[in-house]
C-alpha positions as CSV (number, residue, x, y, z in Angstrom):
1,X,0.0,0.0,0.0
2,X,2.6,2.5,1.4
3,X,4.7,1.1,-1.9
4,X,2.2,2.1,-4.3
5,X,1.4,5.2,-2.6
6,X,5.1,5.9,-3.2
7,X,4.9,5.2,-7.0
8,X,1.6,7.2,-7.1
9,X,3.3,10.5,-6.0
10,X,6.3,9.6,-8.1
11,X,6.6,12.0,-10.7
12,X,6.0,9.8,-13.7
13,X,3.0,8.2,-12.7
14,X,1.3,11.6,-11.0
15,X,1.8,13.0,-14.8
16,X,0.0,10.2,-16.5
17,X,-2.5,10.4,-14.1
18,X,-3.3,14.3,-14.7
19,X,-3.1,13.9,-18.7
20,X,-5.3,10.9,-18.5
21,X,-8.1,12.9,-16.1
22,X,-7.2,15.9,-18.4
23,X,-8.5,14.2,-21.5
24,X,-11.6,12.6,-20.0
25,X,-12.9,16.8,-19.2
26,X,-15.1,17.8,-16.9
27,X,-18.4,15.6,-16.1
28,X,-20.4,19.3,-16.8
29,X,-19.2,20.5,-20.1
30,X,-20.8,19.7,-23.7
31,X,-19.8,16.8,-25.5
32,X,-19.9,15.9,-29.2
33,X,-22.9,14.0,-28.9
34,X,-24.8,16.8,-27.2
35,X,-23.9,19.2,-30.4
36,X,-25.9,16.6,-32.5
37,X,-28.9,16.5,-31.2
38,X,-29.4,20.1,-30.6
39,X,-28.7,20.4,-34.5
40,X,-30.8,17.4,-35.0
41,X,-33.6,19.3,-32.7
42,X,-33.1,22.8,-34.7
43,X,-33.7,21.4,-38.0
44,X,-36.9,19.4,-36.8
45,X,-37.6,23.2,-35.6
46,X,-37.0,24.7,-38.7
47,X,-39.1,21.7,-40.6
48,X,-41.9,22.0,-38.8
49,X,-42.1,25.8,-39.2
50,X,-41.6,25.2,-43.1
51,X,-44.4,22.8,-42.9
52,X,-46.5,25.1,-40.9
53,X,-45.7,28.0,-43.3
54,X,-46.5,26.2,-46.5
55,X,-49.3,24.6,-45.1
56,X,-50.7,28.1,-44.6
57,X,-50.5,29.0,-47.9
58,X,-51.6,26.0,-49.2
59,X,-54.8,27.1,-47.4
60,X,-54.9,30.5,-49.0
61,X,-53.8,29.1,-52.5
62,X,-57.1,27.0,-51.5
63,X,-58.9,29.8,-50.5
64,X,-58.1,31.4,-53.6
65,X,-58.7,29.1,-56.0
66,X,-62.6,28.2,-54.5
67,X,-63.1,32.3,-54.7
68,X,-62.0,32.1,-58.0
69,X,-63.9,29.2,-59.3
70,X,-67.2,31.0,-57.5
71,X,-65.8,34.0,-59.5
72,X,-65.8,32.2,-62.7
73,X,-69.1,30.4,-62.1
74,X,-70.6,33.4,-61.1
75,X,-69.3,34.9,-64.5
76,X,-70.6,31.5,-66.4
77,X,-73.6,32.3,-65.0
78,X,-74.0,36.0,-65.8
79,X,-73.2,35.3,-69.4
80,X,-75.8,32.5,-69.4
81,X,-78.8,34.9,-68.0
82,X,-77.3,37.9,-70.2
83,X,-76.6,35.3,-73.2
84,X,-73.5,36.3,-73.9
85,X,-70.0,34.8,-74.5
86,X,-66.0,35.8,-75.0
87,X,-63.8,35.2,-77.4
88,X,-60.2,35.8,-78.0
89,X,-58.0,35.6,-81.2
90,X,-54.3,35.7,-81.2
91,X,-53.2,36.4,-85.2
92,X,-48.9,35.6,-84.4
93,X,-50.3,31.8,-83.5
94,X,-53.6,32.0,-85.5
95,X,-55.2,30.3,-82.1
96,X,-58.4,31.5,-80.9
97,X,-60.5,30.2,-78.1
98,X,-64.5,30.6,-77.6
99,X,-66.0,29.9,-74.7
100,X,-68.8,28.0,-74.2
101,X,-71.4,30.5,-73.8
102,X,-70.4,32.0,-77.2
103,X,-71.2,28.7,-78.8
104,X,-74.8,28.3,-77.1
105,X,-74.9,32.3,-78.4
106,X,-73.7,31.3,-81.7
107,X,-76.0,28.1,-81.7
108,X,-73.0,25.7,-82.2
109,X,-72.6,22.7,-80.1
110,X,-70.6,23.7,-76.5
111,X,-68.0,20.2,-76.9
112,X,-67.1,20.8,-80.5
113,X,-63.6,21.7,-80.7
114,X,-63.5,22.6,-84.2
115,X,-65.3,26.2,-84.7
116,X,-66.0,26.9,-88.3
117,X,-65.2,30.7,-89.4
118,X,-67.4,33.4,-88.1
119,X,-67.7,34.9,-91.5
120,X,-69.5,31.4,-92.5
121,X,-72.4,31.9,-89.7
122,X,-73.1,35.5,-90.3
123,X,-76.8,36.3,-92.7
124,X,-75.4,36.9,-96.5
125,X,-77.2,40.4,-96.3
126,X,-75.2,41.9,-93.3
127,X,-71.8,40.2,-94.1
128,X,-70.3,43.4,-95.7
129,X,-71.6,45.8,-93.3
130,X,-70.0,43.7,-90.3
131,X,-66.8,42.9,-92.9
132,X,-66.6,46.5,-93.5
133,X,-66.5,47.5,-89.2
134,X,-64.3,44.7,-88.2
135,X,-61.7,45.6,-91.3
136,X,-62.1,49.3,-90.0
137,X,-60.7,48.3,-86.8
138,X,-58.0,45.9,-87.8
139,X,-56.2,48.4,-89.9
140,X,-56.8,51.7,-86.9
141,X,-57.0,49.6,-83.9
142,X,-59.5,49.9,-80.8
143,X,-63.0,48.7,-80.7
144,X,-65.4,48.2,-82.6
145,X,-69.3,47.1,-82.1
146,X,-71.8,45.7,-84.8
147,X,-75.4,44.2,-84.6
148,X,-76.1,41.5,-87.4
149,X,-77.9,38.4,-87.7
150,X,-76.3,34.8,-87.9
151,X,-78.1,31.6,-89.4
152,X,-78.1,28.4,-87.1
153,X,-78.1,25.0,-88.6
154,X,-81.9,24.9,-88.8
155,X,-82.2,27.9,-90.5
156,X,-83.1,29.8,-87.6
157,X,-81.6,33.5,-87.6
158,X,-80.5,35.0,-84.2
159,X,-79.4,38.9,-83.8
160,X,-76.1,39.1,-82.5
161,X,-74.1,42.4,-81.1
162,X,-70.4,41.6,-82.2
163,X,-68.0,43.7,-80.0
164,X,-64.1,43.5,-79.7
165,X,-61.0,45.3,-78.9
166,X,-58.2,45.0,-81.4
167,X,-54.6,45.5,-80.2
168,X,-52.1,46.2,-83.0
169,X,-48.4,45.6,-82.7
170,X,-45.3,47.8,-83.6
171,X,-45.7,47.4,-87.6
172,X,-49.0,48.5,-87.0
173,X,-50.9,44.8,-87.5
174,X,-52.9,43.2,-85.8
175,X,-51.4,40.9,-83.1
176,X,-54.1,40.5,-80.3
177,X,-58.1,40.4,-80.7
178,X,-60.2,40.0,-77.8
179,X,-64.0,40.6,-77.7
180,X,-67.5,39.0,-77.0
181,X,-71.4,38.0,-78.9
182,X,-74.3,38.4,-77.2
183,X,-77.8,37.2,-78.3
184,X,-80.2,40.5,-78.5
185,X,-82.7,39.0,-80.5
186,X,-85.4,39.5,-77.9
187,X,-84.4,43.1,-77.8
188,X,-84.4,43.3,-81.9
189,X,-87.9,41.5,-82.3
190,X,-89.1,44.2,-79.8
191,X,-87.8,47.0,-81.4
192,X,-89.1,45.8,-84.8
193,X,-92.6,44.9,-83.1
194,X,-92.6,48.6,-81.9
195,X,-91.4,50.0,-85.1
196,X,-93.9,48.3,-86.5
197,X,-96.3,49.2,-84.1
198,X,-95.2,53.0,-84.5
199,X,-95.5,52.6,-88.1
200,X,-99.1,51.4,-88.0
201,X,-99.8,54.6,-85.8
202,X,-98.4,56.9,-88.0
203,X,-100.1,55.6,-91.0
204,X,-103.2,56.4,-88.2
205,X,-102.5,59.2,-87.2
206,X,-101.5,60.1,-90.6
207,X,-105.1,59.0,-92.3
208,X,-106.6,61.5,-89.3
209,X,-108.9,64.1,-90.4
210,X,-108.0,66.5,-87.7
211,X,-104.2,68.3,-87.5
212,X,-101.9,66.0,-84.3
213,X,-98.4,67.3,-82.7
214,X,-96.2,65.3,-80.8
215,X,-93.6,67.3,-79.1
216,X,-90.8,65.4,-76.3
217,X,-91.0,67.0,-73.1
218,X,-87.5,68.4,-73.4
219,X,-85.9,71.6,-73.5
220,X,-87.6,73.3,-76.7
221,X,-90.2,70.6,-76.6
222,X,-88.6,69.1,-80.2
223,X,-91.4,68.2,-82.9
224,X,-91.3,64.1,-82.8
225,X,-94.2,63.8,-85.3
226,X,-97.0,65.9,-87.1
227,X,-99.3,64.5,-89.6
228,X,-100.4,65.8,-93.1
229,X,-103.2,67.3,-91.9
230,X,-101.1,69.7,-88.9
231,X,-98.8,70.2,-92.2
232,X,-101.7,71.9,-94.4
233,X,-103.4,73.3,-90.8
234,X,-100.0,75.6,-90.4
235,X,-98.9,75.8,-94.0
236,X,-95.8,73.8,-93.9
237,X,-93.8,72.4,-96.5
238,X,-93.8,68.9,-97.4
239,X,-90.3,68.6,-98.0
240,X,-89.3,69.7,-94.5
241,X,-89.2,66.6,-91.9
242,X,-90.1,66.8,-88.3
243,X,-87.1,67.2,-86.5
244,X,-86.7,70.1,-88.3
245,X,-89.8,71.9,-87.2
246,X,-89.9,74.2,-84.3
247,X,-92.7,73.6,-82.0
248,X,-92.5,77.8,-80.8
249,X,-93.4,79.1,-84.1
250,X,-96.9,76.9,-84.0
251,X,-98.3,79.8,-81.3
252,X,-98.9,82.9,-82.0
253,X,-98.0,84.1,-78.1
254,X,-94.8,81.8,-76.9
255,X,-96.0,81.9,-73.1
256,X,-99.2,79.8,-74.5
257,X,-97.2,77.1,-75.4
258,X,-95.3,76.2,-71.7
259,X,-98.6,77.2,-70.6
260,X,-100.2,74.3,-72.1
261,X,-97.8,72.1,-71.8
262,X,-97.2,72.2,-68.6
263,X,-100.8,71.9,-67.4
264,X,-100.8,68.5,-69.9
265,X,-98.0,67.5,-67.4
266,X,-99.5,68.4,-63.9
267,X,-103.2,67.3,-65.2
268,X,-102.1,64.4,-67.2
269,X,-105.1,65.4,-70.0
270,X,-106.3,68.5,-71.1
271,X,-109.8,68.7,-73.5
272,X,-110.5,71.5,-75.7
273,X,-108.4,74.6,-74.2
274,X,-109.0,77.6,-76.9
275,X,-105.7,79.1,-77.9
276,X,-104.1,81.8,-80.9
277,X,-102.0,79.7,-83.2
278,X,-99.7,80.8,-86.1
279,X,-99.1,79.6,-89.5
280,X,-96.5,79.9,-92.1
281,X,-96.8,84.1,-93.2
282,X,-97.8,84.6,-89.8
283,X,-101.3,84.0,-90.4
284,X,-103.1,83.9,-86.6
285,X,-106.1,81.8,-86.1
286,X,-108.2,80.5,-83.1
287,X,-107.6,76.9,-82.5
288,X,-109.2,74.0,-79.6
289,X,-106.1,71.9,-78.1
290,X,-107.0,68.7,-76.9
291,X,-103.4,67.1,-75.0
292,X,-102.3,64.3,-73.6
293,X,-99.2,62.3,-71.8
294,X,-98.2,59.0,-73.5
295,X,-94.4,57.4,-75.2
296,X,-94.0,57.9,-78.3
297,X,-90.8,55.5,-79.0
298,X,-90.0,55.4,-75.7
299,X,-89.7,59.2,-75.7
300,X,-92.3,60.9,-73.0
301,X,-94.3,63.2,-75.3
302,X,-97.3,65.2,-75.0
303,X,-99.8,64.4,-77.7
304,X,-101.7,67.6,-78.6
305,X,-104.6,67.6,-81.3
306,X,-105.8,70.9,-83.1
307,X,-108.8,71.9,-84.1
308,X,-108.8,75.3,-86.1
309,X,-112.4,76.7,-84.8
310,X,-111.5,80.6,-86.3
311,X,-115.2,80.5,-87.8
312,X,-117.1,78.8,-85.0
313,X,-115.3,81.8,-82.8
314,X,-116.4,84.6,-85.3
315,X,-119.8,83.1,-84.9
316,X,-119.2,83.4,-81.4
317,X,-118.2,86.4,-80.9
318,X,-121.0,87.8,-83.6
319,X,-123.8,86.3,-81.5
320,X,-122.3,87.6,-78.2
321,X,-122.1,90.8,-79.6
322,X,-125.8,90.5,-80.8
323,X,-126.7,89.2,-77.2
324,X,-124.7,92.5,-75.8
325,X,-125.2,95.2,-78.4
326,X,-128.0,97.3,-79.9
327,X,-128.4,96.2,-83.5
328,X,-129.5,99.3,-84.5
329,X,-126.5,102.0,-83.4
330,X,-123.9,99.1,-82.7
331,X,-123.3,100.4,-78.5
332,X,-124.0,98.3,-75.8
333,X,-128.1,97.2,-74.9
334,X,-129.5,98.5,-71.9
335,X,-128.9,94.8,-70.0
336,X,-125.4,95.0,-71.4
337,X,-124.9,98.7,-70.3
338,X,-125.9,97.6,-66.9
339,X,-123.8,95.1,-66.7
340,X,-120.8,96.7,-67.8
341,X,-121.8,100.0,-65.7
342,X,-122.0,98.4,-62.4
343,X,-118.4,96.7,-63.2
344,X,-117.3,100.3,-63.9
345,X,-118.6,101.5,-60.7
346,X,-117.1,99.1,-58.7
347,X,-113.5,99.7,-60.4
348,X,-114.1,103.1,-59.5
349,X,-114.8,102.2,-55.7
350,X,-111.6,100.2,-55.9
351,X,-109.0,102.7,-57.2
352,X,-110.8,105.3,-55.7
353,X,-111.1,107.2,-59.3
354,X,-114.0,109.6,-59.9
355,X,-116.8,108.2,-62.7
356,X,-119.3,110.7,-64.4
357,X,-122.5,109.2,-65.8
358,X,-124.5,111.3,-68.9
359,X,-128.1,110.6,-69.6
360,X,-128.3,111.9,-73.2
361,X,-132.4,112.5,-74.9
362,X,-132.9,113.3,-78.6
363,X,-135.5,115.9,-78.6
364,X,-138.7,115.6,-80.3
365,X,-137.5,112.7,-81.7
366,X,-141.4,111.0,-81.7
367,X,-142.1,113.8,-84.3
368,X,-139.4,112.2,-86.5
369,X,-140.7,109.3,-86.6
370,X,-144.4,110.6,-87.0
371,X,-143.6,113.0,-89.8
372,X,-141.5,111.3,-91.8
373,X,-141.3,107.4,-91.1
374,X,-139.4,105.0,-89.1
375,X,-136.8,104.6,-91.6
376,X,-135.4,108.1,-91.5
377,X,-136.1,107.8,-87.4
378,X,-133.3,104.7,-87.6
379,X,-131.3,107.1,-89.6
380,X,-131.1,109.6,-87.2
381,X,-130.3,107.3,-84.3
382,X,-127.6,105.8,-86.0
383,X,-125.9,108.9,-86.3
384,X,-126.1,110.0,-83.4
385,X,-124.6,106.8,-81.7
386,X,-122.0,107.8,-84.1
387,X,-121.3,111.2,-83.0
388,X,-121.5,110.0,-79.6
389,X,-118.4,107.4,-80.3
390,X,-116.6,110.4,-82.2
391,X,-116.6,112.5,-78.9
392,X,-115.7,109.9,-76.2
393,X,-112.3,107.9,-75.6
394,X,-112.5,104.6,-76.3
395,X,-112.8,103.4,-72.4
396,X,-115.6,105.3,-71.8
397,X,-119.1,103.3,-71.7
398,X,-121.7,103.9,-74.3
399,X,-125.3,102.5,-74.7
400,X,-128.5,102.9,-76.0
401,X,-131.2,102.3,-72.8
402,X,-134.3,103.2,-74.9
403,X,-135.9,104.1,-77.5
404,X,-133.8,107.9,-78.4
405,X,-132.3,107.3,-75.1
406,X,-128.5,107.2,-74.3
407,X,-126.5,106.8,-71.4
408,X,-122.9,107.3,-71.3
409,X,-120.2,106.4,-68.7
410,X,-117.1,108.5,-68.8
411,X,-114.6,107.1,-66.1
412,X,-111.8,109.2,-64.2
413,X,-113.6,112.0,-65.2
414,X,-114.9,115.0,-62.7
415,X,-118.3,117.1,-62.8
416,X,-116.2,120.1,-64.7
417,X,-114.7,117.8,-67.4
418,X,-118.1,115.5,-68.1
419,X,-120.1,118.7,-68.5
420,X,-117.3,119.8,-71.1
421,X,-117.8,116.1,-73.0
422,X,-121.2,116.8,-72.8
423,X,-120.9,120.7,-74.1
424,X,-119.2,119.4,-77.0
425,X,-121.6,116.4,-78.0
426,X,-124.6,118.9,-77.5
427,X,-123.1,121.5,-80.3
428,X,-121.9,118.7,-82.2
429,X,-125.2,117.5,-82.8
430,X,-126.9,120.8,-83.6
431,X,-124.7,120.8,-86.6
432,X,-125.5,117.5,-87.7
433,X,-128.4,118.1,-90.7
434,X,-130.2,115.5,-92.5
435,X,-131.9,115.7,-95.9
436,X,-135.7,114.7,-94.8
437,X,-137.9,115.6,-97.7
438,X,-135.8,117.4,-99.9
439,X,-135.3,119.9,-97.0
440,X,-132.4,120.2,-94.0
441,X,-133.4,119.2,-90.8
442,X,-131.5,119.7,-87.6
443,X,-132.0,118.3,-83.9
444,X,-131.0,119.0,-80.4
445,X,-130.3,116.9,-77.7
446,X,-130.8,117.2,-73.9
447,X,-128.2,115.9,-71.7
448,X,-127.9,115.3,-68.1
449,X,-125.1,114.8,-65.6
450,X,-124.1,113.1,-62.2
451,X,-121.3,112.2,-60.8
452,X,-120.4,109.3,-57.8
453,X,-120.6,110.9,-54.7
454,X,-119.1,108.2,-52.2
455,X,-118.5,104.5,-52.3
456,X,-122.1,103.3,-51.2
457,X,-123.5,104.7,-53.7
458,X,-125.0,101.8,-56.7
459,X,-124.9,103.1,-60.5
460,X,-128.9,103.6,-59.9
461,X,-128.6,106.0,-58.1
462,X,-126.1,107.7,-59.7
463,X,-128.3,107.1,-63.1
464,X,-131.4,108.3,-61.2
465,X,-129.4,111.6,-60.3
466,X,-128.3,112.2,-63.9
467,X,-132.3,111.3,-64.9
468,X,-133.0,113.9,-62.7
469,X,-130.8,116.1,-64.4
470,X,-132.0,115.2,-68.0
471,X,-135.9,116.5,-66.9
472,X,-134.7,119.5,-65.4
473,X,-132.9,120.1,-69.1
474,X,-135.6,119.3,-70.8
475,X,-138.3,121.6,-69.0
476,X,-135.6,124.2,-69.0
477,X,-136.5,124.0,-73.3
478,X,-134.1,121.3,-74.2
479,X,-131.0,121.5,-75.8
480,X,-129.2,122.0,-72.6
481,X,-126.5,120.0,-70.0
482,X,-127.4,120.0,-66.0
483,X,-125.3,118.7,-63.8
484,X,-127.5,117.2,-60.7
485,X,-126.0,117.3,-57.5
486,X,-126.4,116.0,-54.6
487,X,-129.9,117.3,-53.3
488,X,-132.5,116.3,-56.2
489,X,-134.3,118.9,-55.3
490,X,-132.1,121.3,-56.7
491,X,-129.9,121.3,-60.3
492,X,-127.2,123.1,-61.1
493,X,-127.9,125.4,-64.3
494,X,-125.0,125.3,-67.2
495,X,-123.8,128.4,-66.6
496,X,-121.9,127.9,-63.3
497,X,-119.1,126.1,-66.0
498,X,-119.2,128.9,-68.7
């Protein structure tokens, strides 16, 4: 033991001993093997994180590719319900692809992989029209749109709107052609229904007896349609076509027109509103306008009809004047007078304007009649009414209220200036000679005055006044003016205004 002890402390064995506990290390450091698995744990790391990673976008590739296959159905399905299909054309391969809704469009079967030429499926009579657009493009580029027919295999003709987009390259060729066909053939019978349908109502319309307008409600209100009769009604030349005419010019105020037009709009229907219209060499004539709303080629319109009634109006206005007027002198009839005097009266009250009334009395006219017959007597009465025009202004009221009797309004007019209007009618007539049995005869007139004293007052009272006035003339021995005031028991004598 002690022996070995010795030898262990010798200096050769305590060396080995430290190099050999030298190489083993320390029991806590790393050794080789411990390196290899944390690399071997990394890399499992770093795998599972790649999986992860593309796992994720796997997902949204996924994702992606379900949205866009809803996309595309979605796009399958709006070109079903709109009937319409794409194409493309590339001219450096010569390859070009339709899809399958172009071939339902076209009528060709959807598997057939061999598409014969479009050119071969287009109608004979549109195939230079569309020949002539797509060329067009081809040689300037950009797009291009064209509605033709194309034939099936059963005959059956479909109306097709050919559009596409034609890219050119750098020696100015075509290189790319991209576009799409779209059944309108439901669209195209409708339109040729309705042209059809419009033509039927023009040849109407046309055949109508009675003049018809059909102006868009639009600025201007455009002329859309006028028949042969509204062209002979306003004198219009054959030769010139509706869109040229000017729908302003048919009235002969402007303001009538929007007028009309616009209560056609807020009443939907308008019957027989009397109107001034205007021909060709501004020729005016009274006219009855019947309107009405409606679409006329999908256009909102206002469909007016004219009747010219110029003559039914001068008949009209003939036996309205007859109703208001005396037949023999042409003034108003005493009911007419009346009428008009009591309007008078109250436009006077309302403006607060003086009014002057004159009671006018041929004298001894009976004896004229007596001595040398009616005729002459009508004679006499006609001039008169004359004279009596001749000295008043044209708003003053005139009327015959009896047999030689007149009455006269004169309005704004004072007690001096109506006894001067009477002053001068009175002289006037006193020069006035007819030839009754080869001899001159002359006649006087009596005239008297009142004037509207306050607002209460009714236009028979002021006409009893001037009565009042007209017997004091007369017993004064005719041929005279008095001005009645107030108190009628008192008259004011001519003289005061001398």
């Amino acid at each position: 033991m002690g022996g070995l002890f010795a030898a262990f402390f010798s200096g050769g064995v305590r060396a080995e001993t430290i190099e050999i506990l030298y190489e083993q290390g320390d029991a806590g450091g790393f050794v080789t093997s411990d390196w290899i698995w944390i690399l071997f744990f990394l890399l499992a790391a770093f795998g599972v994180v790649l999986w992860l990673v593309r796992s994720h976008f796997l997902q949204l590739l996924a994702n992606k590719e379900e949205d866009l296959d809803r996309a595309h159905m979605r796009l399958h399905e709006a070109q079903r319900i709109a009937r319409i299909g794409s194409w493309t054309r590339n001219f450096e391969t010569g390859e070009t692809f339709w899809s399958n809704e172009a071939k339902v469009v076209l009528g060709l079967d959807e598997a057939a992989v061999e598409i014969p030429h479009y050119e071969s499926l287009i109608h004979p009579d549109d195939l230079d029209r569309v020949t002539e657009v797509v060329a067009s493009a081809y040689f300037q580029g950009g797009s291009y749109q064209c509605d033709h027919r194309v034939v099936g295999k059963d005959g059956f003709e479909k109306h097709i709107r050919l559009a596409g987009q034609v890219v050119l390259g750098e020696a100015s060729s075509p290189v790319h052609e991209t576009g799409t066909v779209q059944d309108i053939t439901d669209r195209k019978l409708a339109e040729m229904a309705l042209q059809r349908s419009e033509e039927r109502m023009r040849s109407i319309l046309n055949a109508a007896p009675y003049p018809i307008l059909i102006l868009e409600l639009a600025e201007e209100y455009p002329v859309l349609y006028a028949n042969a009769s509204a062209y002979n009604l306003f004198g219009l030349n054959e030769a010139i076509v509706c869109e040229e005419l000017k729908s302003k010019e048919f009235w002969s105020v402007p303001e009538d027109r929007m007028t009309f037009i616009d209560t056609v709009q807020n009443d939907e229907h308008v019957f027989e509103t009397e109107m001034v219209m205007k021909s060709q060499g501004n020729r005016t004539f009274w006219a009855s306008l019947t309107g009405s709303q409606l679409e006329f080629g999908g256009i909102r319109s206002v469909f007016i009809s004219v009747m010219d009634i110029t003559q039914r109006k001068r008949i009209q206005q003939e036996l309205e004047r007859l109703a208001t007027t005396d037949s023999l002198t042409g003034l108003y009839n005493r009911r007419s007078f009346f009428e008009f005097a009591n309007k008078e009266l109250r436009r006077a009250v309302r403006y607060k304007q003086p009014m002057a009334l004159l009671m006018l009395d041929l004298d001894h006219f009976k004896a004229v009649n007596d001595s040398y017959g009616h005729q002459a007597g009508d004679n006499v009465l006609r001039r008169f009414a004359e004279i009596l025009k001749q000295n008043l202004r044209e708003e003053d009221l005139m009327g015959r209220i009896g047999g030689e009797e007149f009455c006269a309004i004169l309005v704004s007019s004072e007690e001096q200036g109506a006894y001067l209007v009477a002053e001068r009618i009175r002289k006037r007539w006193m020069e006035e000679t007819f030839d009754l049995e080869e001899r001159p005869v002359a006649f006087t007139v009596s005239i008297g005055i009142s004037i509207m004293l306050n607002e209460r007052e009714s236009i028979e009272d002021v006409m009893e006044r001037a009565d009042i006035g007209l017997y004091s003339a007369k017993r004064s021995g005719r041929n005279c003016v008095i001005v009645q005031g107030a108190d009628a028991g008192t008259h004011n004598q001519a003289e005061q205004f001398r």
